[in-house]
VOPAGU-2260 file (C-alpha; in pm, 1 decimal, decimal comma):
REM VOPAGU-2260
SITE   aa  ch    i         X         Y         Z
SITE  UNK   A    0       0,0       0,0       0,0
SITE  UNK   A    1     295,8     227,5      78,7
SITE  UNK   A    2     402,0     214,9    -264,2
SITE  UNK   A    3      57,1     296,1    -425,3
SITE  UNK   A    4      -3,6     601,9    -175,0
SITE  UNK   A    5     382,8     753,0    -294,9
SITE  UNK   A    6     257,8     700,2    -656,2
SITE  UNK   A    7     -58,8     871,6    -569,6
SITE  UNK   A    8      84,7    1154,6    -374,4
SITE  UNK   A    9     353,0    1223,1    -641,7
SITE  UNK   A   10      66,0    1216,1    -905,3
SITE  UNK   A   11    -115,9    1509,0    -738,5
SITE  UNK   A   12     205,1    1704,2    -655,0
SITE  UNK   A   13     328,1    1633,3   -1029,4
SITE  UNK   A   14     -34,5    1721,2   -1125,3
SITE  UNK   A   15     -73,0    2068,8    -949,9
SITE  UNK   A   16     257,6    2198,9   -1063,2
SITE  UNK   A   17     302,3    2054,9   -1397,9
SITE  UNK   A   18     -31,9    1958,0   -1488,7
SITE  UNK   A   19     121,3    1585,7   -1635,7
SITE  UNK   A   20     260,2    1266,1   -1408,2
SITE  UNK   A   21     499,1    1053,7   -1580,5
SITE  UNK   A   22     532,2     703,6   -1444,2
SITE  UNK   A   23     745,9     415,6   -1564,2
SITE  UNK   A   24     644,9     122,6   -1504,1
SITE  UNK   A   25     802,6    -256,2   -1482,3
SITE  UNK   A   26     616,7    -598,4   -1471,3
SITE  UNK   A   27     607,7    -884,1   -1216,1
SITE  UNK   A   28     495,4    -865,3    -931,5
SITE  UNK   A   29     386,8    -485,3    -976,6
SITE  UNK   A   30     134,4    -555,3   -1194,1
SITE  UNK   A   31     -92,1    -661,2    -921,9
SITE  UNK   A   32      22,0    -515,9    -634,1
SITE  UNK   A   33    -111,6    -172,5    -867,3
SITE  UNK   A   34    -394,1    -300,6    -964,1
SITE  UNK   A   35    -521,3    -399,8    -592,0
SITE  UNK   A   36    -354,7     -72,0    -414,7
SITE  UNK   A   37    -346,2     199,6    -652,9
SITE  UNK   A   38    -753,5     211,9    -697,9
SITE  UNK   A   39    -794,0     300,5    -308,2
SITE  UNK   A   40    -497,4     542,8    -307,4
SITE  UNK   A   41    -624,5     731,4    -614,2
SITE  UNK   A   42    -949,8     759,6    -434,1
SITE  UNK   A   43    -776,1     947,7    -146,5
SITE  UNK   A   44    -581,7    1198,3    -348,4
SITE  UNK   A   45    -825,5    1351,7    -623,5
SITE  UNK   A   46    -582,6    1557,3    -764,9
SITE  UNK   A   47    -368,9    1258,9    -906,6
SITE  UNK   A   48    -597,4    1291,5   -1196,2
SITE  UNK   A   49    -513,0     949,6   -1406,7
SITE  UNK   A   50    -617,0    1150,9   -1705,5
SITE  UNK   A   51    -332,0    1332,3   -1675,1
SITE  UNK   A   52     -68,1    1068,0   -1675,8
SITE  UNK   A   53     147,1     926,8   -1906,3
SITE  UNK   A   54     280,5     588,2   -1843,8
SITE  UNK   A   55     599,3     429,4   -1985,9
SITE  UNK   A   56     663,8      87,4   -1952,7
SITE  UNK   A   57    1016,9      34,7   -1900,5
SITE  UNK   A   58    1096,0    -336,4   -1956,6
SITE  UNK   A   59     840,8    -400,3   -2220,3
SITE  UNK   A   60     988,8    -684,6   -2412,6
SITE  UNK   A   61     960,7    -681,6   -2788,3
SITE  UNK   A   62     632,7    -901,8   -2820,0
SITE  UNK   A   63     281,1    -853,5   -2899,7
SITE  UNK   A   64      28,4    -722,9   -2628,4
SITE  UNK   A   65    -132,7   -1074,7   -2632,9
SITE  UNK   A   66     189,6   -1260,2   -2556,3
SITE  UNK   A   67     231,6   -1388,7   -2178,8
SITE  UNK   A   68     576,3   -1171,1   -2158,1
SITE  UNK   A   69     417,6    -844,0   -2266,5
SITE  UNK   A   70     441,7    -610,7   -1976,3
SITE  UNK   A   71     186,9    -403,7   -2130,9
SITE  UNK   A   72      -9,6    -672,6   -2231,5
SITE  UNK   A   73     -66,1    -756,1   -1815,1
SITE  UNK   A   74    -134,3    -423,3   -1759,7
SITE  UNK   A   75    -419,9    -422,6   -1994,5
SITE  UNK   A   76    -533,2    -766,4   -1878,7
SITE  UNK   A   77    -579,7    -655,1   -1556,6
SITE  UNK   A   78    -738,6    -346,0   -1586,0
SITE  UNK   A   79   -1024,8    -510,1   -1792,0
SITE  UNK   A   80   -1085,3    -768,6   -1542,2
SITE  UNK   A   81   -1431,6    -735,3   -1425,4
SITE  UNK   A   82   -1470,3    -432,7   -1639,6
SITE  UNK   A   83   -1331,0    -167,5   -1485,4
SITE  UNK   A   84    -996,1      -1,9   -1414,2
SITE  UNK   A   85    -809,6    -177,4   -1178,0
SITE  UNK   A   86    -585,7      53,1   -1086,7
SITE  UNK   A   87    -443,6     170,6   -1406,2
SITE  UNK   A   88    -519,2     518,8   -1551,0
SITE  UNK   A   89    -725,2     512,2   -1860,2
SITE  UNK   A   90    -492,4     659,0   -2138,9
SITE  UNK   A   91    -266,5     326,1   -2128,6
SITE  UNK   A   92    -154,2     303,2   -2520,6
SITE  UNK   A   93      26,1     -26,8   -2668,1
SITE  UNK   A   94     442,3     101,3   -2684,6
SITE  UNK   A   95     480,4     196,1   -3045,9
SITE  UNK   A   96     563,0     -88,1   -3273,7
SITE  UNK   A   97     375,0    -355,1   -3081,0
């Protein structure tokens, strides 16, 4: 949860000041720690508008989104599950070239 309430604290801060939160993001095991903790975080900062993000990922391996090593392709998974956002802001876009 600690992680999830930085993210969502540095969201709002980057948010206020910048209006934009950049936020790279790596596979494993943080795909669902996010995806539990980041939906209750968000909720307690407003301002970390998810809009207003744009997410790298930063170990996205050169595969299709449908392929079990795609980091971007578990990000997507998950935030479909159950058809709603889990934890993942809404403007997540395939890397280029995938």
């Amino acid at each position: 949860a600690a992680v999830a309430r930085f993210v969502a604290e540095e969201a709002a801060a980057a948010v206020a000041s910048s209006g934009r939160f950049t936020l790279g993001l790596s596979g494993g095991s943080l795909v669902e720690l996010l995806a539990r903790e980041l939906p209750p975080a968000l909720s307690a900062e407003p301002g970390a508008d998810p809009s207003r993000w744009l997410v790298a990922f930063c170990d996205e391996r050169l595969v299709p989104p449908e392929h079990p090593d795609s980091t971007f392709g578990a990000y997507r998974v998950r935030r479909g599950r159950g058809g709603h956002r889990e934890g993942l802001p809404g403007a997540v876009s395939p890397p280029p070239g995938s």
